[in-house]
N, C-alpha and C positions, 0 to 999 in steps of 0.2 A: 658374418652369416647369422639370421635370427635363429634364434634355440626354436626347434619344431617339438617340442616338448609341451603339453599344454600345460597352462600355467597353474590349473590346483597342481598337478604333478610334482613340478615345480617348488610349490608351496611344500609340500610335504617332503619332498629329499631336505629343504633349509632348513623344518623344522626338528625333522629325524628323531632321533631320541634326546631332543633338550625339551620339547613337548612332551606333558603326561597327561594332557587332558583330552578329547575325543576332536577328532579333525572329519569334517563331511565333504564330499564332494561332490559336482551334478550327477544324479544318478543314485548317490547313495540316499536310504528312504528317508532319515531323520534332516538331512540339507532342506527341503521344502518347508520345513517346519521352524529350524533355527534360522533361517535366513530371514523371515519375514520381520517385519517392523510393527510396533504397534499402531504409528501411525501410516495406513495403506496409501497415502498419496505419494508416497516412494517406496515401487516394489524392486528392489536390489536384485540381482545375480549375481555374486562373487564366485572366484577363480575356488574358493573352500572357504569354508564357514570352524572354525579352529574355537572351541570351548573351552574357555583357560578354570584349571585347575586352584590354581593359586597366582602369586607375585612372577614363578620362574617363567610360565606360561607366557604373563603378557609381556615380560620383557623377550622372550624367545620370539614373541611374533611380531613385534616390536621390529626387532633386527633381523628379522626373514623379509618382512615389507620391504623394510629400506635397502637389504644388498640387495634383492630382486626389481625394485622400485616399479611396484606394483600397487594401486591401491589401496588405503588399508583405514579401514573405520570400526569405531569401536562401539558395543549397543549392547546395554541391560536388558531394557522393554524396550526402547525405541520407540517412548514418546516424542521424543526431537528431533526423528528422524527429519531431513531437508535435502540429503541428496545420495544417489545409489553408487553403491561400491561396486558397481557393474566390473567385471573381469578381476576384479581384487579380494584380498585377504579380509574377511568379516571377522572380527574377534569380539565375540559372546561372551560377559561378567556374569553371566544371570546367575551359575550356581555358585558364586561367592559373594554370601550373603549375612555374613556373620556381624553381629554387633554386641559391642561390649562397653556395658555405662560405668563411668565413675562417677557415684551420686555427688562425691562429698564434694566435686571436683566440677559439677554437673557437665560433664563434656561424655561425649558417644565415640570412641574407635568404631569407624564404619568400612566394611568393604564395597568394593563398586557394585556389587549387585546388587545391593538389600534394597528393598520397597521401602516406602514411608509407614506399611503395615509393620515391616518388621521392627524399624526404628520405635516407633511410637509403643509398640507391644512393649518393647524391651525399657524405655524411659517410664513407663506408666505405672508400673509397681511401685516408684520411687518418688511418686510426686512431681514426675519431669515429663518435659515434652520438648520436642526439636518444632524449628519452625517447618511444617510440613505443607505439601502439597495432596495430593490426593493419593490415599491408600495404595492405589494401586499402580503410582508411578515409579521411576529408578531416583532414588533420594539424589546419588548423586550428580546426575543430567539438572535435575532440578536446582540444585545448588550451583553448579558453577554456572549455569543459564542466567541466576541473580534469584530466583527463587522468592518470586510473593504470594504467601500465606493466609488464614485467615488469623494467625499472629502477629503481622507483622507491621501493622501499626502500632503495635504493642513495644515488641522487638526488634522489628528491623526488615530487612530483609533476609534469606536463610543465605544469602553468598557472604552477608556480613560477619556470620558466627562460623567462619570456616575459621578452625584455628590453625591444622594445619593440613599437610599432604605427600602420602610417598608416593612420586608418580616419575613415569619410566619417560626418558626426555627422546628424542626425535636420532638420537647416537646411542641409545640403547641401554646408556648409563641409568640407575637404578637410586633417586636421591632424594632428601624430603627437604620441603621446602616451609619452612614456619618463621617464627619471629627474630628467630637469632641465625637461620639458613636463607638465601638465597628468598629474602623478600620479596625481590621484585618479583617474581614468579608466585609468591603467595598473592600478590595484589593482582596482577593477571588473571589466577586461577578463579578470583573473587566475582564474578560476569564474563567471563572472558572464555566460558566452554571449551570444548575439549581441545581450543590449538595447539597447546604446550606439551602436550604428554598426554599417559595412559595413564592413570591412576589406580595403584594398587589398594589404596585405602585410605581413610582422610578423619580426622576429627574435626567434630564440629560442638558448639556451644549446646545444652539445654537449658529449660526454664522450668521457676517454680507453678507449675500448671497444674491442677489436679483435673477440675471442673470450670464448664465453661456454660455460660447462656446463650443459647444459638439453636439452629435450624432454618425453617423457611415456612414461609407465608404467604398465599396465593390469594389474587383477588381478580374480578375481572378485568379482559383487559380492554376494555371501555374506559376504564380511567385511567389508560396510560399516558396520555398527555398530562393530564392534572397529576397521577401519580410520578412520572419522572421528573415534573419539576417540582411538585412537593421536597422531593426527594434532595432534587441539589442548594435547595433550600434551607436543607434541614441537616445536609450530613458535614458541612463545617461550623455544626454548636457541638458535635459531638464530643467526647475524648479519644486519647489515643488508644485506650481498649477496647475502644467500638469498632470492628471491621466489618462492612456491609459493604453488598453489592445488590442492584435493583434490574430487575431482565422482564423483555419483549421475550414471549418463547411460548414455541408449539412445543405440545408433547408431543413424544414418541407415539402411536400408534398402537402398541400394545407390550403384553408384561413386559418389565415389573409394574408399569405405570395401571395406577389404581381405575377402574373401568370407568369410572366418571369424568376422570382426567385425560383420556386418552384421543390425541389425536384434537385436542381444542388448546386454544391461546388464552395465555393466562399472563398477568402483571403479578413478577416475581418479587418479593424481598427475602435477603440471604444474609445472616446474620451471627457474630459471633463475638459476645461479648467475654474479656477476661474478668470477672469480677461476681456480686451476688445477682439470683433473677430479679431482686425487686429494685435493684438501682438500675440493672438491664430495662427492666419494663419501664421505668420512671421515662428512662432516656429515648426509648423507641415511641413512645405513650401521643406525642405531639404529631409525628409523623402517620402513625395506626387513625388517630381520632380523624384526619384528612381523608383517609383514603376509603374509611367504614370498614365496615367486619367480612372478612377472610373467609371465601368458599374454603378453606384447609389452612391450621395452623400447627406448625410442626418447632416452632420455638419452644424452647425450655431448657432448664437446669438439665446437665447430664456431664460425665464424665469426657474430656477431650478426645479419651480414642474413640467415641460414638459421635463426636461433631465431625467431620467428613463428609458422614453418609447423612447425617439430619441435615445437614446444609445443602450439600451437591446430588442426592441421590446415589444409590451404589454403582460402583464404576463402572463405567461404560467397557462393551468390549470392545476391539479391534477394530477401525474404523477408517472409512474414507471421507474427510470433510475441506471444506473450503474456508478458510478463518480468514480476518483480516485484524491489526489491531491498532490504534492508535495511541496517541496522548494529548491532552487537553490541558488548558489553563482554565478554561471555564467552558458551562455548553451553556450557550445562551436558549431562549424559549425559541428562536427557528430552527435550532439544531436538534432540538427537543422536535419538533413538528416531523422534521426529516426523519426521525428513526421510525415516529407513528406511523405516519405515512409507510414505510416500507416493511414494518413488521405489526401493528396495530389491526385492530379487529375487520377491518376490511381491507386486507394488505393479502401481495400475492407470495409471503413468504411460502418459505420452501414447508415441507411438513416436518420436518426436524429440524430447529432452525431456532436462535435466541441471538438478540443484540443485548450485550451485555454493559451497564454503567458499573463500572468501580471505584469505588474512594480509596485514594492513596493516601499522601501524606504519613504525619505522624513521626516516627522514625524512623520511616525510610527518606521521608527529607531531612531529619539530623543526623545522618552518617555521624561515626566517631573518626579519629584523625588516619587509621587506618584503612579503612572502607576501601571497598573494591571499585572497577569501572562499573559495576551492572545500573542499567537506570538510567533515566534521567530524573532525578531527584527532586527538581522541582514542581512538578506535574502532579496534581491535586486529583486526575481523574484518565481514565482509562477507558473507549470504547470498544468489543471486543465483538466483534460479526463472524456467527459460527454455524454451518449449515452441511448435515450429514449429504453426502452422495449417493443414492444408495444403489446407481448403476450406470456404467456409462452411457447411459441415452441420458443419461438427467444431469451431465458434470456438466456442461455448457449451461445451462440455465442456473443450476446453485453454484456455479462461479460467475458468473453474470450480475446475480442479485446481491450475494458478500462486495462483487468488486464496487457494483452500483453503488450501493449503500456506503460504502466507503470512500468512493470517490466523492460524494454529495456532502458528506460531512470533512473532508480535508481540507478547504477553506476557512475552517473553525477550530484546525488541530493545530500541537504544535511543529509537527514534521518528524517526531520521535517515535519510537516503538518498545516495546520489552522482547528481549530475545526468546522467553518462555513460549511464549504464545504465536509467534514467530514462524509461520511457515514456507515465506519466500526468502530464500538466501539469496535474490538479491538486494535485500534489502536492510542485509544485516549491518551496515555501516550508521543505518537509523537508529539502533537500540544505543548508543553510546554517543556521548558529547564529541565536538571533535577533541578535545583537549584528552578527553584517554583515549578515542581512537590513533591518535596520534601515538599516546605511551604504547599502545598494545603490539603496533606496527614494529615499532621498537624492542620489545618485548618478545617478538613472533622471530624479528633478526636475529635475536638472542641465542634462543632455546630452540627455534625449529625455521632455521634459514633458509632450507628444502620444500617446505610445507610436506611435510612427510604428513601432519594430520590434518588434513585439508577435506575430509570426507565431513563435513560439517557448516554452520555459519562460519566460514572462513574467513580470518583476519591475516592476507598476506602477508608476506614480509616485507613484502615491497608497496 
């Protein structure tokens, strides 16, 4: 006979008093709030929304999920959100957020909440920095996603400096996995996102960073044809501490975006160099002199926890968007044509809306012998098609033009993807060679042969 019991109900007798952190249900006022995702193209309804307190919490809900076998996805910010925990158990990290640096040691004890603000605040006293992502995202969604940086042609990628991980297994067990524990699960956790577990806390590498040269440089975008391929021209002389990226992009429409800016298309360069501004300048110097002098120059010497926002602008809030992303061996000059074309000064881009070039390489194609799945490694470039929604009368058209534009240049990719950037899970089998999709499969049999975490880029067992 089915239990007529509804399921938050449910949720809360399993959890009972092994849970001490605040449990929401539909109807209670604060559910509307914790449910929601930062990324709005997945709006979730779970059976309860359960805010873990500490480690006992998420193993408590953990094993309420699975005797129930109920749904169950786990979400800091929920930038990577991909698919809804519809009638299931939502379990909230956000307010454990603590982090604790060993300089001498340079490594970070991180819990699953903390933001890349807080990471970086707490390294930045010390001369150190984590390979980060943007301020305002969950450090570590970003990390086990594979995590590319604007250090990380320097460094690596940030899924490479995961040293290690206590995270709660798919049987409830409570275990940490590092170099001398249960490897194979540290190499999974390394790109391989939330399938394995819930993570109660994780160490990961820092670097010696104090100060960086970067920010961003706008110019018209009438020389976006000649600027984007200047650009691929130019960005394999460069070294591994040069990490740029070069963008088609409308502004936003209004604040923060400066009144002159607003609402017109501009040819972006975004830049961040590890090392001093006058080797910085020397290096950018060939590429500048092409493209002539910058309606807005926001490059310069400045301390790392201010490169972020001098780069990317300050974080965007909560959003509905349409991305698509690829990976390249090379863009030759008609693939260059196709992005003008669709995003260029008489293009019907959307009004919020940037096709994005990035430079890989570096060290993230010399992995060490440990290295994770994330990546395809060999991939020198990255196109990223990204176009806010801003109601639904307008989703069919800014998915129309992301998908467009994307399908027009995949004849020139090379069939790969990054899970970060990643918003269609069906297509998460692209972010990974098959040679570690294969391991992960493996790996998924292992630790979670249930798919008990399956609220995610899912890599079945099967």
């Amino acid at each position: 006979m089915t239990d007529p019991q509804p399921v938050g109900e449910r949720v809360a007798r399993a959890l009972g008093d092994s849970f001490s952190g605040a449990l929401h249900l539909p109807g209670n006022e604060p559910y509307d709030t914790e449910r929601l995702a930062w990324m709005r193209v997945v709006e979730s309804r779970p059976a309860a929304v359960a805010v873990a307190s500490g480690a006992a919490d998420i193993q408590a809900a953990v094993r309420a999920a699975r005797d129930l076998d109920v749904p169950f996805a786990v979400q800091s910010t929920g930038h990577g959100a991909v698919r809804p925990s519809d009638g299931g158990l939502l379990l909230r990290t956000s307010s454990l957020n603590r982090v604790v640096v060993d300089p001498g040691a340079r490594t970070a004890l991180v819990e699953p909440g903390a933001l890349w603000s807080d990471v970086i605040a707490a390294a930045a006293p010390h001369g150190l920095a984590p390979l980060s992502g943007t301020s305002s995202v969950g450090a570590l969604g970003f990390t086990l996603g594979g995590g590319i940086g604007w250090l990380s042609r320097r460094y690596g990628l940030a899924a490479d400096s995961l040293l290690s991980a206590e995270i709660v297994g798919a049987d409830g067990t409570l275990r940490t996995a590092d170099a001398d524990s249960h490897r194979d699960l540290l190499w999974a956790l390394r790109g391989g996102s939330g399938n394995f577990g819930a993570v109660t806390r994780y160490t990961i590498r820092l670097y010696p960073v104090r100060t960086v040269y970067a920010g961003a440089a706008f110019f018209p975008v009438e020389r976006g044809g000649e600027g984007l391929a200047g650009y691929l021209e130019w960005a394999p002389t460069v070294p591994d501490e040069m990490s740029t990226a070069v963008l088609l992009m409308r502004m936003p429409p209004g604040p923060p975006i400066p009144e002159p800016m607003r609402g017109k298309q501009f040819l972006c360069l975004r830049v961040c160099f590890d090392g001093p501004a006058s080797e910085g300048e020397r290096l950018l110097k060939p590429l500048l002199d092409t493209w002539g002098t910058p309606l807005m120059n926001g490059i310069a010497e400045m301390p790392f926890a201010q490169s972020g926002t001098a780069i990317a602008g300050p974080p965007p809030p909560p959003m509905v968007a349409a991305q698509e992303i690829d990976l390249f061996h090379e863009l030759p000059r008609e693939a260059v044509d196709v992005m003008v074309a669709a995003a260029g000064a008489d293009s019907p881009a959307p009004p919020m809306s940037t096709v994005e070039i990035r430079h890989w390489g570096g060290a993230m194609a010399a992995p060490g012998p440990d290295a994770g799945p994330a990546a395809h490694r060999d991939a020198p470039y990255s196109v990223i098609t990204t176009a806010m929604i801003p109601g639904p009368q307008a989703a069919e058209g800014v998915t129309g033009w992301t998908k467009g534009l994307a399908s027009r240049l995949r004849p020139y990719a090379t069939g790969g993807t990054f899970l970060n950037f990643l918003i269609d899970p069906a297509r998460t089998r692209s972010a990974f060679t098959e040679a570690n999709w294969a391991r992960l499969t493996e790996a998924k049999r292992k630790w979670d042969p249930d798919n008990v975490f399956r609220i995610n880029h899912n890599i079945p067992p099967n």
